[in-house]
N, CA, C and O of each residue as an XYZ file, in Angstrom:
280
protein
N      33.261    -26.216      2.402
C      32.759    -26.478      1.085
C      33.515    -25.580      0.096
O      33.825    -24.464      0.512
N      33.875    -25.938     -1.240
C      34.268    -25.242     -1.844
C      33.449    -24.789     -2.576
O      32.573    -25.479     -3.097
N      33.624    -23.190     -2.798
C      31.946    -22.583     -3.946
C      33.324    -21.516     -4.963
O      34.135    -20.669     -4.589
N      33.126    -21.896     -5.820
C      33.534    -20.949     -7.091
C      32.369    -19.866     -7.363
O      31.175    -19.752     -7.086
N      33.120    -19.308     -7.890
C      31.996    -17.473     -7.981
C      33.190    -16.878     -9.445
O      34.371    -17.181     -9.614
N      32.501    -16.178    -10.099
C      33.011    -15.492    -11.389
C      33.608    -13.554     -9.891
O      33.307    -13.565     -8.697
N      34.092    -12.800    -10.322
C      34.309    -11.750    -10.140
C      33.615    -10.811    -10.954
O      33.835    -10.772    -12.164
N      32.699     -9.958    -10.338
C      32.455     -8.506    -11.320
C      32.628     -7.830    -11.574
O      31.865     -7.047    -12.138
N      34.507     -7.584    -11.158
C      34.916     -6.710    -11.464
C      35.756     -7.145    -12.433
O      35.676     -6.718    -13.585
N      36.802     -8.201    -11.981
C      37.462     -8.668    -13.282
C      37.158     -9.663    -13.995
O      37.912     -9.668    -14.968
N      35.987    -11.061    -14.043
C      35.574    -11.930    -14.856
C      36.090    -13.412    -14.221
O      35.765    -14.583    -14.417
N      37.001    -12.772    -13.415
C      38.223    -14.125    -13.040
C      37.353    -15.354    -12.174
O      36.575    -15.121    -11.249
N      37.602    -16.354    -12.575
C      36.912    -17.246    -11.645
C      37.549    -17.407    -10.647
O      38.774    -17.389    -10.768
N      36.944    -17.626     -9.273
C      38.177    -17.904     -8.266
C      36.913    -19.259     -7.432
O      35.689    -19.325     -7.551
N      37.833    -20.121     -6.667
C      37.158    -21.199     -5.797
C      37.977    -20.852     -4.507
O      39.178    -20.609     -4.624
N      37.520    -20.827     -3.586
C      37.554    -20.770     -2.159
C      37.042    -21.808     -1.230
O      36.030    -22.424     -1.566
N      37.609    -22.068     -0.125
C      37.059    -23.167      1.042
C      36.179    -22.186      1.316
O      36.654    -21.051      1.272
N      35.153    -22.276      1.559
C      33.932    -21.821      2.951
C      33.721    -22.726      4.099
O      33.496    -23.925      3.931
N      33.780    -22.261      5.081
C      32.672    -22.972      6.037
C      31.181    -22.642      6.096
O      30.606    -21.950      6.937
N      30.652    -23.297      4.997
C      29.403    -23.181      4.738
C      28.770    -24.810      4.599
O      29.444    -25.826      4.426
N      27.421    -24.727      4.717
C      26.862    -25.906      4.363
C      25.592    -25.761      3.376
O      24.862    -24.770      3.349
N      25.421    -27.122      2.419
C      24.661    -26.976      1.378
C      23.050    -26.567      1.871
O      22.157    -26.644      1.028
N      22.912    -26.377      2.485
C      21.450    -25.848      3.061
C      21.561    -24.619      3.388
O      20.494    -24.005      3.387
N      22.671    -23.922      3.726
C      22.953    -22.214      3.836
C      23.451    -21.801      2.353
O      23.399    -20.575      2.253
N      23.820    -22.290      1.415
C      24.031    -22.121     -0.034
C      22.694    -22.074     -0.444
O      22.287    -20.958     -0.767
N      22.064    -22.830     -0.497
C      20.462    -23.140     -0.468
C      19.739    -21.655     -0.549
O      19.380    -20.865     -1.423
N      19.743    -21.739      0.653
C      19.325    -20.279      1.681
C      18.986    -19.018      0.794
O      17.963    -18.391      0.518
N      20.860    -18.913      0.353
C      21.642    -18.155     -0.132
C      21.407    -17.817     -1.568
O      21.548    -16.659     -1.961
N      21.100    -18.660     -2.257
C      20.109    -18.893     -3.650
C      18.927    -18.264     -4.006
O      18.386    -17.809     -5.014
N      18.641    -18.449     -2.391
C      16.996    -18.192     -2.620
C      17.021    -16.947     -1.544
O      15.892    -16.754     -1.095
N      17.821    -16.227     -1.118
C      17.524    -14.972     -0.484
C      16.644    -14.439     -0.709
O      15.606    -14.451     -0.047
N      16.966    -13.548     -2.197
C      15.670    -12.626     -2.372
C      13.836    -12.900     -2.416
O      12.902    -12.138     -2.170
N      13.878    -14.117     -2.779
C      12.807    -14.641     -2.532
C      11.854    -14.870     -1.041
O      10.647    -14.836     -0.803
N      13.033    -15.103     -0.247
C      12.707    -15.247      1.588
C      12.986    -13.783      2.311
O      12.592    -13.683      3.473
N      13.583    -12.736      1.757
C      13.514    -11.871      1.991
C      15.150    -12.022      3.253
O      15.427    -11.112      4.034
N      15.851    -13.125      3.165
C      17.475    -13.237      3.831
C      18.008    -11.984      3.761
O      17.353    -11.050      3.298
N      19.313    -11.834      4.235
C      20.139    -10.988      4.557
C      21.229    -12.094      4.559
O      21.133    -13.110      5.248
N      22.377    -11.794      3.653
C      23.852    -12.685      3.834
C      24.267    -12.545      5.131
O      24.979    -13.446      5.575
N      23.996    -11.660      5.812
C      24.335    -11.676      7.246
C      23.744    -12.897      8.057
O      24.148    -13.684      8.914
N      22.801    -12.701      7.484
C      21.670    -13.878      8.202
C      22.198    -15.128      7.975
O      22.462    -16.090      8.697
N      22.258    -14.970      7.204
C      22.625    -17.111      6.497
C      24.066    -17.108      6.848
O      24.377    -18.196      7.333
N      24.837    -16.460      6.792
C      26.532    -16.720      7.211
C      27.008    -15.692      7.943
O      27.843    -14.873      7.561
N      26.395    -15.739      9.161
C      27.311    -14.841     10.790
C      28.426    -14.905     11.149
O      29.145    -14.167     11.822
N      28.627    -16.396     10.377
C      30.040    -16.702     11.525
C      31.274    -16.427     10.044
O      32.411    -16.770     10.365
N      31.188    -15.999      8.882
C      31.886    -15.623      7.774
C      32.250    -14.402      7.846
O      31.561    -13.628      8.511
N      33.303    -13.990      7.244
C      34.047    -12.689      7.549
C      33.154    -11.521      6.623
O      32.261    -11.800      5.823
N      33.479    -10.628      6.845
C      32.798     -9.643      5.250
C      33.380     -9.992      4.055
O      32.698    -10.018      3.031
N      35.027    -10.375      4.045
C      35.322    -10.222      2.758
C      34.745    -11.710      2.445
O      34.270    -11.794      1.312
N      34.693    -12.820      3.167
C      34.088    -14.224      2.830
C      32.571    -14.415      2.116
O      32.103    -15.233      1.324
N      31.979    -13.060      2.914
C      30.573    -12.829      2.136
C      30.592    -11.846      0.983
O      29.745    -11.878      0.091
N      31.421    -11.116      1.022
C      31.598    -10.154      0.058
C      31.954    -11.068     -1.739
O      31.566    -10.702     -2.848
N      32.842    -12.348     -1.351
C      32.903    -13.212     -2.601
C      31.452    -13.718     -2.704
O      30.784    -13.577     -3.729
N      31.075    -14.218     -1.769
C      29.587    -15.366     -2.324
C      28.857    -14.121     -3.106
O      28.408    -14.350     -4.229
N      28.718    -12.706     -2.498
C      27.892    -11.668     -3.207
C      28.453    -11.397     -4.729
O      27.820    -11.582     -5.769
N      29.398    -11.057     -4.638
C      30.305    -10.407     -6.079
C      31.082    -11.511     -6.948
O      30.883    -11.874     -8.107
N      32.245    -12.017     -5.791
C      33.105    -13.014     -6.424
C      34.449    -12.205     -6.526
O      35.222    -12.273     -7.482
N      34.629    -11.374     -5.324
C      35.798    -10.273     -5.597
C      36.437    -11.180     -4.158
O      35.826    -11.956     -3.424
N      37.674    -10.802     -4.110
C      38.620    -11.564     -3.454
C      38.849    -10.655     -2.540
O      38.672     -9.455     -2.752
N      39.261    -11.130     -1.451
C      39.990     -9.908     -1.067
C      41.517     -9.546     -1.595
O      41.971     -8.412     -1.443
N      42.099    -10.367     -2.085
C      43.023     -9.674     -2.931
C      43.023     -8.958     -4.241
O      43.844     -8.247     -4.822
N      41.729     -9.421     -4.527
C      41.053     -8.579     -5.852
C      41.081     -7.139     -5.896
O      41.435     -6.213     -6.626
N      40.239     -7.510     -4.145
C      39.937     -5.921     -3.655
C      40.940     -4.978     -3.677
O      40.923     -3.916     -4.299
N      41.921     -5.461     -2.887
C      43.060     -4.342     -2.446
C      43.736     -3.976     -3.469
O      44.228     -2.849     -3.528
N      43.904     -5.151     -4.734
C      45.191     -4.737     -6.157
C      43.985     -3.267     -6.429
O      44.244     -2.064     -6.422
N      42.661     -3.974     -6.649
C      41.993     -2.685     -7.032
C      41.517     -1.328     -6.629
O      41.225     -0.317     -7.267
N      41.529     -1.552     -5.701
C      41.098     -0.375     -4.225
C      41.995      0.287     -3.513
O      42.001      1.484     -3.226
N      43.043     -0.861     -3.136
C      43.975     -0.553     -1.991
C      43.774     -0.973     -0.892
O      42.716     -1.583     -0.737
N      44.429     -0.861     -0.055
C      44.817     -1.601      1.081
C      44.022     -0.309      1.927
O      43.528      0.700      1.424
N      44.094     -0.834      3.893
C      43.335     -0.014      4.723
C      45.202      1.146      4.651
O      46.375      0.921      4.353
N      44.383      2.315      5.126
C      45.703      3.752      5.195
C      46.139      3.352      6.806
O      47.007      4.001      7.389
């Protein structure tokens, strides 16, 4: 599925493939309400894959801004 997300660090919109489905987006919407964990709803997604649905930071976002692993 493709899900667009804004970035909070830089504003930038970015769209990405997920392997997600509209009932774990769902989910995902309504976390705080069900008391979810992004872990929970998308196991089989990487950190940085959940790290966009949370923020909307890329992982190339990350590293221009952070840096890379030492």
């Amino acid at each position: 599925m493709l899900v667009t997300n804004i970035s909070q660090l830089s504003g930038k919109e970015t769209t990405l493939e997920l392997d997600i489905t509209h009932e774990q987006l769902e989910r995902f919407e309504n976390r705080r309400a069900n008391g979810e964990y992004v872990q929970t709803i998308f196991p089989h997604l990487t950190p940085a894959e959940r790290e966009f649905l949370l923020t909307g930071i890329t992982p190339i976002e990350w590293n221009d801004i952070f840096g890379g692993h030492e």
